[in-house]
TORLO-791666 format. One record per residue (C-alpha): z negated, x negated, y; residue in three letters. Coordinates in steps of 0.2 Angstrom, whole numbers, plus 2048, in hexadecimal, padded with zeros to 3 digits. Example, Ala and Ser with C-alpha at 12.3 -4.5 7.8 and 13.67 -1.06 7.14 Angstrom:
BEGIN
7D97C27EAALA
7DC7BC7FBSER
***
This chain:
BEGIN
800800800UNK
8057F8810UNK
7F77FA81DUNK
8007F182BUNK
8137EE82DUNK
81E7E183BUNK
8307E4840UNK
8327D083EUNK
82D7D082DUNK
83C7C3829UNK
8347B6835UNK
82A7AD827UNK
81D7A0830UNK
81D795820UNK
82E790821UNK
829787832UNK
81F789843UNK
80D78C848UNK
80779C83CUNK
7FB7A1848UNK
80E7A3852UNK
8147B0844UNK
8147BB834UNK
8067B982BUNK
8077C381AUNK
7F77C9813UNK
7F27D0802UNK
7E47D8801UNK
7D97E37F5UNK
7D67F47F7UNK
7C37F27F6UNK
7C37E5803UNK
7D27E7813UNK
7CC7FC819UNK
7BD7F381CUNK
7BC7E2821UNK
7CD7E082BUNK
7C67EC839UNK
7BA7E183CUNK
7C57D283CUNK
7D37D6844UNK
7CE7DB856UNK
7C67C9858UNK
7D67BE84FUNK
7E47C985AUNK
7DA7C3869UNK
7D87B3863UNK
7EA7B285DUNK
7F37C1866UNK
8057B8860UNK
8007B884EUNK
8057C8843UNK
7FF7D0833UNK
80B7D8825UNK
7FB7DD818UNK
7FE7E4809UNK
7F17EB7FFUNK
7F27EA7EAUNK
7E87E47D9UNK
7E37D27DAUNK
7ED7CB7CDUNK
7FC7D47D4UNK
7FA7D07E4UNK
7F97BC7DCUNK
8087BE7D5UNK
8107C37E5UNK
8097B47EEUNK
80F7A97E0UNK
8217B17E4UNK
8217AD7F8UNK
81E7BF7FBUNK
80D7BE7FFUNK
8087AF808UNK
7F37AF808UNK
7E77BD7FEUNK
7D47C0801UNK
7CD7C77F3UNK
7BE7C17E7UNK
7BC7B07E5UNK
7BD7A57D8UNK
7D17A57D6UNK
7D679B7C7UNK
7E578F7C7UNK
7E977E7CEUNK
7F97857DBUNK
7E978D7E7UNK
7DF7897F5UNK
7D27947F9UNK
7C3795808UNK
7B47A0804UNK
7B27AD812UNK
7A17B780EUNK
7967BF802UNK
7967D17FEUNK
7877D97F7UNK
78C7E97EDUNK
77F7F57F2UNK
7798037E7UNK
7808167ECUNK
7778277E5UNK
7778387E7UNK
76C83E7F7UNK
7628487E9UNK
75D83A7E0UNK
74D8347DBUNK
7518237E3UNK
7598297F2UNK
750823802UNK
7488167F9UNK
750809801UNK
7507FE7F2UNK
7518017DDUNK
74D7F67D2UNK
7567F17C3UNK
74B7FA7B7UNK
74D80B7C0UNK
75F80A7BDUNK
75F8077ABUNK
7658167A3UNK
77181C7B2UNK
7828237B1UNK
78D8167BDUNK
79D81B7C4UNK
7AA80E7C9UNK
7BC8087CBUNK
7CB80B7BEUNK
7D27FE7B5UNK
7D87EF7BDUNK
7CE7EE7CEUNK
7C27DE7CBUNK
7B47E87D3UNK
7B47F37C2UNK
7AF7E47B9UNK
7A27DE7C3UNK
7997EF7C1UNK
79B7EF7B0UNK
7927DC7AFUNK
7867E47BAUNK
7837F27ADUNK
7827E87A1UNK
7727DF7A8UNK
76B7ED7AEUNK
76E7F979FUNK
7758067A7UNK
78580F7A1UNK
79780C7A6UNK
79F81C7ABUNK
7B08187A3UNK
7B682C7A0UNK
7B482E7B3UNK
7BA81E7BDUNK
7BE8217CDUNK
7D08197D6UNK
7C88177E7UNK
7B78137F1UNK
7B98237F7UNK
7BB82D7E8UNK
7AD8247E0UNK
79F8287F0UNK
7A883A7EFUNK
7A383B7DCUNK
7918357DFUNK
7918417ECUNK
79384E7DEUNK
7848477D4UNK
79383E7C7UNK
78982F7C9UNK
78381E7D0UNK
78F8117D6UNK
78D8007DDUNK
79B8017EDUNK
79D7F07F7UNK
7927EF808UNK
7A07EE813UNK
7A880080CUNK
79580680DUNK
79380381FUNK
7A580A823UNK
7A3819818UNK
79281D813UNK
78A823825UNK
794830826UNK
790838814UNK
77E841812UNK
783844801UNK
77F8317FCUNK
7728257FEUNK
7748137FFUNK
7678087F6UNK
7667F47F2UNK
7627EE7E4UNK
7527E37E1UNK
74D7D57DDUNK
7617D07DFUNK
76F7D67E6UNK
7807D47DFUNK
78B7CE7E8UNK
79E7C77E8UNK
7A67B97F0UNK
7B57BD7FBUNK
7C07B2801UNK
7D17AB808UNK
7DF7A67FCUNK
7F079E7FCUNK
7FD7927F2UNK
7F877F7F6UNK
80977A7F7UNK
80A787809UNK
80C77A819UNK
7FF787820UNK
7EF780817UNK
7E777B828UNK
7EB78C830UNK
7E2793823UNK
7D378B823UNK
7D278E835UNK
7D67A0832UNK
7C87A1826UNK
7BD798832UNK
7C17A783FUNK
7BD7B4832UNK
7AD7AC82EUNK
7A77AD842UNK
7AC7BE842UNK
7A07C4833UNK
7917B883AUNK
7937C384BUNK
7997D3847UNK
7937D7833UNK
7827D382DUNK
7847DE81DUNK
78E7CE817UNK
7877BB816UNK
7937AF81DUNK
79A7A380FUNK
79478E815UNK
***
């Protein structure tokens, strides 16, 4: 799903010139762009007012193999990326927070811990979203139980279906403070004595002639979050 779209698409910065100049085109996962390129993007098109975004949301591995063709020319998504053709810098950490119904036991606590949530029915992500296996790893520790009859295809549909006392989820803290406030259906919990979290960052080919724009793209993201998202820890 393309989120943003330039007329001067064909003008690809890697083949030449200052990238902060030009197209820049951006895969990104569905769990991640709605909800942290908002808060990027004001701050980087004042920084960088010449430089243009085509971004292009999609699955993580397809959205790798898109970069590997020269269709996409940098990803942020979970980190670690596997294979010896990547460079990557670490962005932030996202803790995924715990979301219930609003007429659950645990709603308004403010914090559950592990052993409360032994036993609950979890909703999360079809198939193929990363996210969905983090949740099940998290299941797994916690002993709860992995909806997998019921898996929602958004963020959305998943809060929509705790909503509807379907189930607990674990939604990423940067969807929870766009989405969450405006829902009395759902309250929002951490999870003690740990969070868990996932690592996002900034991915591209090694080969690209852009790696130092990059890292100072990455480095422009990072100032951003310090400032302007304290749901996130900055990545060192």
């Amino acid at each position: 799903r393309v989120l943003a779209e330039v007329d001067d698409l064909v003008q690809v910065a890697r083949h030449g010139g200052d990238l902060m100049a030009g197209t820049l085109r951006l895969g990104v996962l569905p769990t991640i762009g709605p909800y942290l390129l908002p808060l990027i993007l004001p701050s980087l098109h004042e920084t960088h007012p010449a430089l243009k975004l085509y971004v292009r949301e999609g699955m993580r591995d397809g959205l790798i193999g898109q970069m590997e063709d020269g269709k996409l020319e940098a990803l942020i998504v979970p980190l670690p990326v596997s294979g010896p053709g990547f460079s990557s810098e670490r962005l932030y950490y996202e803790p995924l927070q715990v979301v219930v119904p609003s007429d659950h036991p645990l709603a308004g606590a403010g914090t559950a811990e592990r052993e409360q949530l032994k036993g609950e029915k979890v909703l999360t992500l079809e198939s193929g979203h990363q996210l969905r296996e983090q949740v099940q790893e998290i299941c797994t520790q916690i002993k709860a139980v992995l909806m997998t009859e019921y898996e929602g295809t958004s963020l959305d549909t998943l809060r929509l279906m705790v909503g509807m006392g379907a189930g607990i989820s674990f939604l990423p803290a940067l969807y929870v403070r766009s989405e969450t406030p405006k829902d009395d259906q759902v309250s929002v919990l951490n999870l003690a004595p740990r969070r868990p979290r996932r690592l996002i960052g900034l991915v591209w080919r090694s080969e690209s002639a852009h790696g130092r724009e990059f890292r100072h793209l990455a480095r422009t993201f990072r100032t951003v979050l310090a400032k302007d998202a304290p749901e996130v820890s900055v990545a060192s």
